[in-house]
N, C-alpha and C positions, 0 to 999 in steps of 0.2 A: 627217473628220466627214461624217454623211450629212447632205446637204440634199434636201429635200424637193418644192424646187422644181426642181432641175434634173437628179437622177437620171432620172427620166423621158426626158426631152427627150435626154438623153444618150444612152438604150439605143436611140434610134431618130438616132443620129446628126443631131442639131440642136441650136441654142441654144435659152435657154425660147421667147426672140422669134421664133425661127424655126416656133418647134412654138405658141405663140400663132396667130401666123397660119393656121398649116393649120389648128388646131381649128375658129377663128372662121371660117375658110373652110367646113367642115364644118358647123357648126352653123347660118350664115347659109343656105345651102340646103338643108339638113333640112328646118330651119324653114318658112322659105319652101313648102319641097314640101310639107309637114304641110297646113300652109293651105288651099292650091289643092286638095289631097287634102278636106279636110275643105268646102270651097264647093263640088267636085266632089260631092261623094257629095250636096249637097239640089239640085243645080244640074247637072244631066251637061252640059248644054249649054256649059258655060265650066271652060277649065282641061282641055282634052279631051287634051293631050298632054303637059301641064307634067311632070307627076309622071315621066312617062320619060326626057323631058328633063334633068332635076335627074338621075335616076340616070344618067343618060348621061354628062353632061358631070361630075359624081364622079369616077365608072369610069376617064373619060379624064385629066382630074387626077391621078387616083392613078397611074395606068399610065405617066404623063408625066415623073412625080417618083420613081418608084420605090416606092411607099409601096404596089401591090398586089402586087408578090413577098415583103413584108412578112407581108401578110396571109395570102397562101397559106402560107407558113413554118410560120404560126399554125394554122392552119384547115385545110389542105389544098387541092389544085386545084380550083376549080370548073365548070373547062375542059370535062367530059363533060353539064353542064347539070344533073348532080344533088351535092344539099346532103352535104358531108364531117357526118359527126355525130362 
């Protein structure tokens, strides 16, 4: 019987808890970046680095857990600095 909640979690080799976590990981620094993004853009002066930060320390998450050969699978390399389409 298909379940709904843990097919997913499964195609990416995790429990839901386990893939719970990453998302909430994920979406807590979106988030977060959005913000500082969003106080940035009427404020330049505050939040001068955040945003690359949060993408930085992702990138290194992902790369750490395996979750960006994932995406390259998906997507293609992005290794030469231009967008696969």
């Amino acid at each position: 019987m298909k379940n709904i909640f843990t097919d997913h979690p499964k195609s990416v080799d995790e429990t839901y808890f386990q893939h719970m976590k990453a998302a909430l990981f994920f979406a807590y620094n979106l988030f977060t970046g959005a913000i500082a993004c969003i106080i940035h853009a009427f404020f330049p002066f505050l939040f001068v680095h955040t945003a690359g930060k949060k993408v930085h320390y992702i990138v290194k998450y992902m790369k750490a857990t395996g979750r960006w050969e994932g995406l390259e699978k998906l997507f293609g390399s992005t290794e030469s600095g231009k967008e696969s389409q």
